[in-house]
C-alpha positions as a Python dict, from the first residue, in 0.01 Angstrom:
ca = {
    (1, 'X'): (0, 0, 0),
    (2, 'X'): (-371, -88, -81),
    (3, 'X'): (-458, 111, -404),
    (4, 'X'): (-816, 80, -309),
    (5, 'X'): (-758, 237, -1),
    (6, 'X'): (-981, 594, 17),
    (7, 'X'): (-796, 939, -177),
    (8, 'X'): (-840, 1267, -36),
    (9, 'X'): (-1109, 1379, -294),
    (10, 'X'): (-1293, 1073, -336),
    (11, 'X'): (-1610, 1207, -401),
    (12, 'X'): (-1534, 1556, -548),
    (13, 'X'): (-1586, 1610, -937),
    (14, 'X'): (-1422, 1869, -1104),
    (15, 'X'): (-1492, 2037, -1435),
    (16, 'X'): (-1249, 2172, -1636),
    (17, 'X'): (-1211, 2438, -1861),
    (18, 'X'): (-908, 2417, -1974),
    (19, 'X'): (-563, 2423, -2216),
    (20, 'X'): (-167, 2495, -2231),
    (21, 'X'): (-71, 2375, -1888),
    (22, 'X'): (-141, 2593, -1615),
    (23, 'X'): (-468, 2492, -1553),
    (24, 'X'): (-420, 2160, -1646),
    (25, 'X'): (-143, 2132, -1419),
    (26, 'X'): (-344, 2215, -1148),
    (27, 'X'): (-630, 1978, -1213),
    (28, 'X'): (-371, 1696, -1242),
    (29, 'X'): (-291, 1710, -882),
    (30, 'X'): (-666, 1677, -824),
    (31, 'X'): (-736, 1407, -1057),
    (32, 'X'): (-428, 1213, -827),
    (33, 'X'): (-580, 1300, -512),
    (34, 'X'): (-918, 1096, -653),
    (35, 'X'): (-1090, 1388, -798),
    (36, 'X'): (-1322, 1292, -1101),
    (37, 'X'): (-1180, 1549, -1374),
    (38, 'X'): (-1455, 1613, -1630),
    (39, 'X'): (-1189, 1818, -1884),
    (40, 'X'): (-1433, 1955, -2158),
    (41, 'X'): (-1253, 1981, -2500),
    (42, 'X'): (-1325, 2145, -2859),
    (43, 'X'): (-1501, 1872, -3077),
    (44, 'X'): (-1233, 1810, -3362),
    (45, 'X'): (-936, 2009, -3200),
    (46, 'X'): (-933, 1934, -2815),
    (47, 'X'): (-676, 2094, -2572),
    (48, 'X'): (-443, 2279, -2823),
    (49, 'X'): (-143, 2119, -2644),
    (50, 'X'): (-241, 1813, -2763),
    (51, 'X'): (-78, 1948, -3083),
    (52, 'X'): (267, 2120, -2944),
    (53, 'X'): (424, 1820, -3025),
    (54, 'X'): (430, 1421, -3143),
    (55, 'X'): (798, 1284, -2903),
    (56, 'X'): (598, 1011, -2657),
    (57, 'X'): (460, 782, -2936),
    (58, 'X'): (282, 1061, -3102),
    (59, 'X'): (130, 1207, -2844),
    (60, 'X'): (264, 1562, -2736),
    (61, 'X'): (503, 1548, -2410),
    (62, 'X'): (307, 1861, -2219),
    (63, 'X'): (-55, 1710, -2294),
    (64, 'X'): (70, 1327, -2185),
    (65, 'X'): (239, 1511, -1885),
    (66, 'X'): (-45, 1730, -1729),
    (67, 'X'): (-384, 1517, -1817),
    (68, 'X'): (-354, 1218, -1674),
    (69, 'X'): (-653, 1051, -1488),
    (70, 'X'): (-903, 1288, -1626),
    (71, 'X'): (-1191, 1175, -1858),
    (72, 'X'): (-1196, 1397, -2187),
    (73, 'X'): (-1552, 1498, -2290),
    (74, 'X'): (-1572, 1668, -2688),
    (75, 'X'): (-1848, 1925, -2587),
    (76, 'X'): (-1845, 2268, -2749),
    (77, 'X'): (-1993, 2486, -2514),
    (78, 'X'): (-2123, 2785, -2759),
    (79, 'X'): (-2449, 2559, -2890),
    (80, 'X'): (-2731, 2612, -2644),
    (81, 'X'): (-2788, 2228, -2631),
    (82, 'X'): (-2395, 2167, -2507),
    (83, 'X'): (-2394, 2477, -2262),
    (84, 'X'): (-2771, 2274, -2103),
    (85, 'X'): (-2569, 1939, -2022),
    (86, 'X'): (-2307, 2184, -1848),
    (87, 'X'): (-2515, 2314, -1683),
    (88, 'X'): (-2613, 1974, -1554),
    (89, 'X'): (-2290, 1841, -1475),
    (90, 'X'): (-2218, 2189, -1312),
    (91, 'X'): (-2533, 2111, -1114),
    (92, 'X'): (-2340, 1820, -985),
    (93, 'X'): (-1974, 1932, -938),
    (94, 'X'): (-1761, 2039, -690),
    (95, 'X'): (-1506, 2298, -856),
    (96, 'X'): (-1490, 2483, -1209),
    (97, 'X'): (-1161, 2552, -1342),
    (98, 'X'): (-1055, 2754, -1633),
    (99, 'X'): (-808, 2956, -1825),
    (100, 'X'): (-970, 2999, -2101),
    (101, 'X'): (-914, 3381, -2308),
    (102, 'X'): (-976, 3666, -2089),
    (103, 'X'): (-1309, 3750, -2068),
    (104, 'X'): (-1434, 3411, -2252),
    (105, 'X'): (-1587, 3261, -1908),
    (106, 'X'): (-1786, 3543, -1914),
    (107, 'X'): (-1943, 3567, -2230),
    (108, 'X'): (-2053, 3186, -2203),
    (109, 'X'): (-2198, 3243, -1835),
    (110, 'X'): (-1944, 3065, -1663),
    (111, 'X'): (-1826, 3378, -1423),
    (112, 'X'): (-1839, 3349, -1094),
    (113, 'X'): (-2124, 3600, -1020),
    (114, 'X'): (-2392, 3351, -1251),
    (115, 'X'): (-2242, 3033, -1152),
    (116, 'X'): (-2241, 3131, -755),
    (117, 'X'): (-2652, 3191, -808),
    (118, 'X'): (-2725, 2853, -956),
    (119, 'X'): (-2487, 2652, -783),
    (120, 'X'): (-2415, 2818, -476),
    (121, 'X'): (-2182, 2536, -353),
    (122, 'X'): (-1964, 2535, -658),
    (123, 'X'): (-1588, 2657, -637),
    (124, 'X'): (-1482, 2860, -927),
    (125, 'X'): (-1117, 2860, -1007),
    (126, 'X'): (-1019, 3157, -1270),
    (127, 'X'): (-669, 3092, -1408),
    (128, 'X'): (-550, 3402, -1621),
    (129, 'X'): (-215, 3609, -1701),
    (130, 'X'): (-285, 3870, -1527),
    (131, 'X'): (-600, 3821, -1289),
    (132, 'X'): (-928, 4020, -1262),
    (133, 'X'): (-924, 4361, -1349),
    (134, 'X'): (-636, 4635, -1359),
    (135, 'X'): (-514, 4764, -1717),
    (136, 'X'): (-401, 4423, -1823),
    (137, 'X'): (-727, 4200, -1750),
    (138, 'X'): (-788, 4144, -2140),
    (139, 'X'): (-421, 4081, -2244),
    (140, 'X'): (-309, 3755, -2344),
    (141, 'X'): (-63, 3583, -2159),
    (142, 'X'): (139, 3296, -2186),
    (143, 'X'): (455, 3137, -1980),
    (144, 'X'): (758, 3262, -2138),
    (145, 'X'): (568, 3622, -2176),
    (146, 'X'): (497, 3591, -1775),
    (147, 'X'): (857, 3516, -1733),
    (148, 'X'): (936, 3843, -1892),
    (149, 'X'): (696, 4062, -1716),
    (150, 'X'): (731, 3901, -1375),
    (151, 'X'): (1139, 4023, -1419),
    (152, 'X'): (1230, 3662, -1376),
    (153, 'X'): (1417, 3732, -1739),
    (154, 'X'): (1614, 4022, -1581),
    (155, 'X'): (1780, 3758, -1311),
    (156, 'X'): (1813, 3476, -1533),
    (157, 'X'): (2109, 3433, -1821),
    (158, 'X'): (2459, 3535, -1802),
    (159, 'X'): (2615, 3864, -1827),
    (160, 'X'): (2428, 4072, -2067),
    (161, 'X'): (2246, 3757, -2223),
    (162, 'X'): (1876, 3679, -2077),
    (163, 'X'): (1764, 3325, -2051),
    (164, 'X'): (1384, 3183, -2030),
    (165, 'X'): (1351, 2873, -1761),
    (166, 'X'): (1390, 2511, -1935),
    (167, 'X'): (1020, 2468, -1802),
    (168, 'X'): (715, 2600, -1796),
    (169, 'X'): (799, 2812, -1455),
    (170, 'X'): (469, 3063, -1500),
    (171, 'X'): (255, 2829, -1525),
    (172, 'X'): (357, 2546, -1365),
    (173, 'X'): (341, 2772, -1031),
    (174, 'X'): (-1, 2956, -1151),
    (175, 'X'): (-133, 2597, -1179),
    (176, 'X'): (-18, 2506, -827),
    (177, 'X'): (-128, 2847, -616),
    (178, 'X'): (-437, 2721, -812),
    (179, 'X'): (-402, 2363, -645),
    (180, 'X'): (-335, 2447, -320),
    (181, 'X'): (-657, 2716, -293),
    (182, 'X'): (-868, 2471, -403),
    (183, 'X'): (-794, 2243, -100),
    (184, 'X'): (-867, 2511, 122),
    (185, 'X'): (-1172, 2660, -46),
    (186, 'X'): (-1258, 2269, -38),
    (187, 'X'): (-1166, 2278, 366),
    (188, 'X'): (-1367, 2599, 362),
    (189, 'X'): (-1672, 2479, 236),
    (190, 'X'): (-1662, 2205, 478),
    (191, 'X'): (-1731, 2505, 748),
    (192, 'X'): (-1954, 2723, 577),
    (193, 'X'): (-2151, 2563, 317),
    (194, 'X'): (-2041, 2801, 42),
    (195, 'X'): (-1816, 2784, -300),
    (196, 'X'): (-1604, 3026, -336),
    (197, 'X'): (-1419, 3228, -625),
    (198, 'X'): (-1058, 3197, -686),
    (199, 'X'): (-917, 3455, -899),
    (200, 'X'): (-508, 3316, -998),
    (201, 'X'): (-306, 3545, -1179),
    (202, 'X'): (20, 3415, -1330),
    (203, 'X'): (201, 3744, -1307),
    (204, 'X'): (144, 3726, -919),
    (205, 'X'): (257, 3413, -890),
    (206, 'X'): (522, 3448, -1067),
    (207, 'X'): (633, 3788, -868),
    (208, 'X'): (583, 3597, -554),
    (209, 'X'): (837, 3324, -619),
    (210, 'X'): (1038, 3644, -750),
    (211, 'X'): (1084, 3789, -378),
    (212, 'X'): (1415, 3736, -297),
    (213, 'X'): (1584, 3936, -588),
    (214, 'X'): (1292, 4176, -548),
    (215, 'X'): (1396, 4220, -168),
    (216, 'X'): (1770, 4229, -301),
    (217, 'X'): (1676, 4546, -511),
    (218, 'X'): (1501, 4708, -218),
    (219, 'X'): (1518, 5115, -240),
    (220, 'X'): (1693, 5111, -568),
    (221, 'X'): (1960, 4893, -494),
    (222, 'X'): (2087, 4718, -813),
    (223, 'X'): (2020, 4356, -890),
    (224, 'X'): (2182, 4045, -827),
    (225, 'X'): (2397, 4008, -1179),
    (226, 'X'): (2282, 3727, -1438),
    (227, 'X'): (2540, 3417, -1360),
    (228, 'X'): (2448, 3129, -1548),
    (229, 'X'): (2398, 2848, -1345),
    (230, 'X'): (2655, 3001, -1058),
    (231, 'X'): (2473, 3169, -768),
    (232, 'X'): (2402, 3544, -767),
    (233, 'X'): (2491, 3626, -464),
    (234, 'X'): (2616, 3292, -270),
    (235, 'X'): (2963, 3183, -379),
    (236, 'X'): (3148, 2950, -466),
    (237, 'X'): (2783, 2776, -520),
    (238, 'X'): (2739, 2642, -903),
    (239, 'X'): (2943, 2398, -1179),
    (240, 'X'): (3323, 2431, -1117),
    (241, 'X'): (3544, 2197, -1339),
    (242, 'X'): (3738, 1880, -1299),
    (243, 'X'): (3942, 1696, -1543),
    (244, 'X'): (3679, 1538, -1704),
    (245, 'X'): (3407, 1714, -1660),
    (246, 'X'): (3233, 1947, -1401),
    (247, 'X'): (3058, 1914, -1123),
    (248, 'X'): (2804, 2151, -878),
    (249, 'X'): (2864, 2233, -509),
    (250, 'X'): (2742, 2458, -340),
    (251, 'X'): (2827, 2586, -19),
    (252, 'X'): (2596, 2743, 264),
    (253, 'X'): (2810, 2947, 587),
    (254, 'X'): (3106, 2997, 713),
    (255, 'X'): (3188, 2647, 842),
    (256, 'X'): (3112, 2517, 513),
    (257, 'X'): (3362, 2742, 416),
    (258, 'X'): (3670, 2666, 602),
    (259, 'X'): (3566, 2266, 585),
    (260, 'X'): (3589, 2379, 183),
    (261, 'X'): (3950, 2572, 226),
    (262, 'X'): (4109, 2266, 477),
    (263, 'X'): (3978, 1967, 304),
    (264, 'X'): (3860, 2013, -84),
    (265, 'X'): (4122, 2314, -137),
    (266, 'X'): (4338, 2181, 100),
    (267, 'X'): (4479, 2544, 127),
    (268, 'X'): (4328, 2632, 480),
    (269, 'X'): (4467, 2932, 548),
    (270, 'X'): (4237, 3065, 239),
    (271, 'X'): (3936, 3027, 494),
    (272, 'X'): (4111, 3327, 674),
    (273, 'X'): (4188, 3554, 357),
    (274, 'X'): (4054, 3888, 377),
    (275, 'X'): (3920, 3881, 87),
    (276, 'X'): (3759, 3582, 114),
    (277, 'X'): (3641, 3576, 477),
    (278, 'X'): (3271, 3595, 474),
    (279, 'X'): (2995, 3500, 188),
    (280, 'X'): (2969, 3861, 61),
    (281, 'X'): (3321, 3944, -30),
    (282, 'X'): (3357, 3603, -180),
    (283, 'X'): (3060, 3694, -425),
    (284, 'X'): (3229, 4079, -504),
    (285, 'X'): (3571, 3866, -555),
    (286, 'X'): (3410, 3536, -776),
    (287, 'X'): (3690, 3635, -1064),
    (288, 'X'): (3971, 3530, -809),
    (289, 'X'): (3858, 3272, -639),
    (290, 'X'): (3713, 3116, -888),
    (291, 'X'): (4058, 3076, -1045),
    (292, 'X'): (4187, 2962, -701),
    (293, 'X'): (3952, 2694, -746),
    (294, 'X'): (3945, 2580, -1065),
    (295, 'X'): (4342, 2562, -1032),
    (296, 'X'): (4324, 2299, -751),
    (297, 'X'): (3988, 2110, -900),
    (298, 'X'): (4121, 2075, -1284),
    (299, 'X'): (4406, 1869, -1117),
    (300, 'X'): (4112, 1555, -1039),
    (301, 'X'): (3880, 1397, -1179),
    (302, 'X'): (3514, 1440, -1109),
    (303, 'X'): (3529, 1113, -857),
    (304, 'X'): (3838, 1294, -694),
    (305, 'X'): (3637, 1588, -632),
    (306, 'X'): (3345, 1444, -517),
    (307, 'X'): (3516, 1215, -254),
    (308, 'X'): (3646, 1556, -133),
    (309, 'X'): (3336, 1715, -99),
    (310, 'X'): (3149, 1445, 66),
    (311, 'X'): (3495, 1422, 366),
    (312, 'X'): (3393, 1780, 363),
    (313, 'X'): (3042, 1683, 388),
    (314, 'X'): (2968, 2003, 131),
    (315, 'X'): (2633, 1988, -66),
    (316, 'X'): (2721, 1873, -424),
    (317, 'X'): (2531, 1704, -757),
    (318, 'X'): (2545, 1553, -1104),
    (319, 'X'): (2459, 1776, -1377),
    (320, 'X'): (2231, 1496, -1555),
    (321, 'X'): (2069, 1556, -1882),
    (322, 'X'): (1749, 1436, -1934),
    (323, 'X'): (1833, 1089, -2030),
    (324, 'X'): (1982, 1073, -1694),
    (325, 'X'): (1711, 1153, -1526),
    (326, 'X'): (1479, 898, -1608),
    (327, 'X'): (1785, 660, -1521),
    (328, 'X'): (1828, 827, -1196),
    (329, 'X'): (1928, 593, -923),
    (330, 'X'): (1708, 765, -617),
    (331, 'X'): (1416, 765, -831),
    (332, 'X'): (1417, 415, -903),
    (333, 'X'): (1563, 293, -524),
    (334, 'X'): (1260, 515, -389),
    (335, 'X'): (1022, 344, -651),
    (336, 'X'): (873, 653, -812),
    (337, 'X'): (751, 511, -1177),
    (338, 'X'): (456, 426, -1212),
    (339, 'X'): (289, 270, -1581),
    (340, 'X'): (7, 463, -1693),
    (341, 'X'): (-254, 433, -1981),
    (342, 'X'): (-294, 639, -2270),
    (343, 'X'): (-414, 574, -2615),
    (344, 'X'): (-80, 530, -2751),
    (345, 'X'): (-39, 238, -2512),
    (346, 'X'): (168, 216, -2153),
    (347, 'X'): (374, 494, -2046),
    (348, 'X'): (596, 581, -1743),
    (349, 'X'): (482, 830, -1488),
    (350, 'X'): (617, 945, -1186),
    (351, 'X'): (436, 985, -852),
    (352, 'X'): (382, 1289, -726),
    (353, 'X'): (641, 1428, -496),
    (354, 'X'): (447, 1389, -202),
    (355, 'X'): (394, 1063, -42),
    (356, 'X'): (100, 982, 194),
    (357, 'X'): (107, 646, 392),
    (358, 'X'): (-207, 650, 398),
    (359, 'X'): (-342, 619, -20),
    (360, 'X'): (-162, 551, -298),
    (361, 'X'): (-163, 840, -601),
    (362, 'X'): (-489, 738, -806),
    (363, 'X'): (-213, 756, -1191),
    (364, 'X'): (-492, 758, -1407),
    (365, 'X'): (-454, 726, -1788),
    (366, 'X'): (-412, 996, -2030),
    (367, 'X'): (-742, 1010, -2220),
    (368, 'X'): (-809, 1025, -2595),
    (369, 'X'): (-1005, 1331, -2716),
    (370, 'X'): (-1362, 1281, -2644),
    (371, 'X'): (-1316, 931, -2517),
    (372, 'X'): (-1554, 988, -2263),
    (373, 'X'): (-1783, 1169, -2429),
    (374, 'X'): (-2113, 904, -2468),
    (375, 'X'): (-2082, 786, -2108),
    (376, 'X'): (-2048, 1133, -1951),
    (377, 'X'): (-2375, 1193, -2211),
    (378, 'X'): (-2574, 922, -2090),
    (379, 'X'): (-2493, 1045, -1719),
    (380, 'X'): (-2563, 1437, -1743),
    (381, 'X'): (-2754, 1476, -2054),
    (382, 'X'): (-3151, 1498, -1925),
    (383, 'X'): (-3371, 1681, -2105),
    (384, 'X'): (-3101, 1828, -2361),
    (385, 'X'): (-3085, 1481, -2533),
}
């Protein structure tokens, strides 16, 4: 694929606003796209993920992971000089994005309502906990506190123990609702002439990706229980084990079922068991049959098992750790590394999950606090120099 062929936002520049992740998340996906990413940064501190941690080289793993391709501009936007070559670069861009502290946008003039008048073209992206207004526009958020209030705590553990997500869930799906309206306020634009303001709560998007155990609790019902890494409410679907090990199937209707009974069991007149005999009473039962099947499964290994499943043609997967992961053998058959830049030298990075035949991801390097800083200057400053 030519890597010179055109991106989707060749062209567009986008100014940033931003720390954490959720809003550099989003900006990511624009910087792959082709966006220019102007990421303004505290002289002397920068992005305070840049400090979480020191495990790729030195650098922190969520900075290296989300800021990629962008060009990092030291710039601090209180002094009256700074907030003029902003305003130039603003003058010039395509989309704001921010998450800074509620109500900080504001009080430096970078709301919507100001912006809209002096750059009527400009798309303003908002990124915040809890979104504009309502009793809990000026509380801090942040992901695991998201996780909590969206109720995505109250599904997640097992038994009477709550567990957080091994990711950044919150804001990793803040930062792509954020993504995704961009490209259409972008699309919109392209019709009427306008910017637009988009206003991204966490806590929404959050509760949105919350709606089937919300729909599950409809008129009081009660919720689906915490199971660890088992299915609520779908069963047997989760980590059974083997001899040496365990491994995750997961099973989807009622054909999948009996395939399950005659050929992995190999007890097939379980598929007609009363108990048993349709997804709902094999969730209510899970004590019993799970001892049905962990009777017949403890007898093979993991390869035994698998071979079964796949006769059976029933969905089923490693559980990899991380280390696995990077080894994984459909990532690297499907080519999805890539070496990027950064100031601690070359790093792996992996494409984006979508692929286009028609570009190739623009990767760019992960930038070194104010790296850019004199050339974006020389471009933008004007009269403020």
């Amino acid at each position: 694929m030519d890597n010179n062929a055109k991106k989707p936002l060749d062209g567009i520049t986008v100014v940033s606003l931003e720390h954490a992740i959720a809003a550099p998340f989003c900006t990511r996906q624009l910087a792959d796209l082709g966006a220019r990413v102007i990421k303004i940064e505290r002289p002397g501190s920068g992005d305070f993920a840049r400090g979480y941690d020191e495990r790729v080289d030195g650098m922190a793993s969520h900075f290296v992971w989300v800021n990629r391709g962008k060009e990092s501009m030291a710039l601090d936007v209180k002094d009256d000089s700074a907030r003029q070559i902003l305003g130039n670069i603003l003058a010039k861009a395509d989309v704001l994005v921010q998450n800074l502290a509620p109500g900080a946008a504001a009080r430096l003039g970078l709301d919507y309502a100001t912006l809209s008048a002096l750059y009527p073209r400009l798309i303003v992206c908002d990124i915040s906990g809890y979104g504009i207004g309502g009793p809990y526009e000026q509380k801090k958020a942040y992901d695991l506190l998201i996780q909590s209030e969206s109720g995505f705590l109250s599904v997640t553990g097992e038994g009477e123990s709550m567990a957080k997500a091994g990711n950044s869930i919150a804001d990793i799906c803040a930062g792509m609702y954020a993504y995704s309206a961009i490209l259409s306020a972008l699309l919109l634009r392209q019709h009427s002439g306008e910017g637009s303001h988009i206003d991204v709560s966490m806590l929404e998007s959050l509760v949105e990706w919350m709606g089937y155990p919300l729909y599950y609790t409809y008129h009081d019902a009660p919720p689906p229980p915490r199971t660890g890494a088992s299915h609520a409410t779908i069963y047997p679907y989760g980590p059974f084990p083997a001899q040496d090990g365990s491994v995750m199937l997961g099973l989807q209707n009622e054909r999948e079922w009996q395939a399950f009974c005659t050929t992995v069991l190999q007890q097939p007149e379980l598929a007609a068991d009363v108990r048993f005999d349709q997804n709902s009473k094999r969730a209510a039962n899970r004590t019993e049959l799970k001892a049905i099947i962990d009777a017949e499964l403890t007898r093979l290994t993991r390869q035994q098992v698998v071979a079964r499943l796949e006769a059976a043609q029933i969905a089923n997967a490693q559980i990899n750790e991380m280390q696995d992961v990077w080894a994984h053998p459909q990532l690297a058959a499907r080519a999805r590394w890539r070496q990027i830049g950064s100031p601690v030298g070359t790093l792996p990075a992996l494409l984006p999950p979508a692929l286009n035949n028609r570009f190739e991801y623009a990767m760019g390097d992960v930038p070194a606090l104010g790296q850019h800083t004199e050339a974006i200057l020389r471009e933008f400053a004007g009269d403020a120099v």
